[in-house]
C-alpha positions as CSV (number, residue, x, y, z in Angstrom):
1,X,1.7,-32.0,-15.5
2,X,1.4,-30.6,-12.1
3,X,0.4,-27.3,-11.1
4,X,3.9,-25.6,-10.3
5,X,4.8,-27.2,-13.7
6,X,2.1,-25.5,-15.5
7,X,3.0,-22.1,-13.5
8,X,6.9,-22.3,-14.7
9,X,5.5,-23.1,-18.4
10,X,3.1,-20.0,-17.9
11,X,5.7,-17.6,-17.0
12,X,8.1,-18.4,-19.8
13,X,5.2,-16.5,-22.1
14,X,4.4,-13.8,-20.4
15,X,6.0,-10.6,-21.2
16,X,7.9,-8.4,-19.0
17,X,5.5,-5.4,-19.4
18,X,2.9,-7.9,-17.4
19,X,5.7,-10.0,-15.2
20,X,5.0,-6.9,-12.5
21,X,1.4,-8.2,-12.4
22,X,2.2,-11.7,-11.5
23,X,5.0,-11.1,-9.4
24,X,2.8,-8.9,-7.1
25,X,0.2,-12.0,-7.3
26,X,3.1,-14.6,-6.0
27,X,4.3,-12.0,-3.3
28,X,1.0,-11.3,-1.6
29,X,0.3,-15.3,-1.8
30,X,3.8,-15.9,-0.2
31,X,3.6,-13.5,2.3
32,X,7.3,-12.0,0.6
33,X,5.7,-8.8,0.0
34,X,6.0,-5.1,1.5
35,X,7.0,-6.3,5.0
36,X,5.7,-2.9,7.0
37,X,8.2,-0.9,9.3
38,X,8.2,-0.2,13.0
39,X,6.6,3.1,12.4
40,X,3.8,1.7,10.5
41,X,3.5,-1.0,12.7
42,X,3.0,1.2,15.5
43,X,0.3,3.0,13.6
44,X,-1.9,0.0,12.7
45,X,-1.8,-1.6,16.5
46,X,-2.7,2.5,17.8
47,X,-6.0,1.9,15.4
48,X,-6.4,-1.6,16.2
49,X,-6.3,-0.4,20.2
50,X,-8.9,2.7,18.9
51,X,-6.4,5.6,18.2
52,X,-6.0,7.6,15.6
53,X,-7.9,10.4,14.1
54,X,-11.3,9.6,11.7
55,X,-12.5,12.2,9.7
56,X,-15.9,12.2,7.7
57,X,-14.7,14.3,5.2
58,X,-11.6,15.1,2.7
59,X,-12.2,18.8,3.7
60,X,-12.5,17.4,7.9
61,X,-8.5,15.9,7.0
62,X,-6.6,19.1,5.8
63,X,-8.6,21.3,8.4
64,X,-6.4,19.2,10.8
65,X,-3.5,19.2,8.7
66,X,-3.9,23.1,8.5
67,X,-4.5,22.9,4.8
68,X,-6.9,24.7,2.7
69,X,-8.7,23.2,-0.1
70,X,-6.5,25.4,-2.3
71,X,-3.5,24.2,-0.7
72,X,-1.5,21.8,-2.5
73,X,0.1,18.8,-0.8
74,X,3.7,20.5,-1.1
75,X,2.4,22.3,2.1
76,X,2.6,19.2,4.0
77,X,6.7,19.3,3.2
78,X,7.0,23.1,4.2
79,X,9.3,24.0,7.2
């Protein structure tokens, strides 16, 4: 029995509960997963080129967001 055989025969058992599990699995090892949009394409090459904003600390990240530890992330959505 080949491989891809054995795989087919595999997934006949499994139960959908844990189907999520290996259909993530088979995605990221296809490369058919999450394909990222413009915007967060943009993002990753502006760190890869060394942009962005680093921050040693949580507290560091809502100072710049204007956020105080008591804020809730609904303030983010505020307008």
């Amino acid at each position: 029995m080949s491989n891809k055989e054995r795989a087919i025969q595999l997934l006949d058992v499994i139960d959908e509960e844990r189907m999520v599990y290996v259909v993530g699995i088979l995605e990221n090892l296809t490369g058919f997963g999450e394909i990222p949009n413009n915007e967060t394409i943009a993002a990753m090459k502006e760190l890869e080129n060394g942009g962005g904003e680093c921050f040693d600390t949580l507290d560091e990240l809502w100072k710049s967001l204007e956020l105080t530890r008591t804020g809730t992330h609904s303030d983010l959505f505020r307008q």
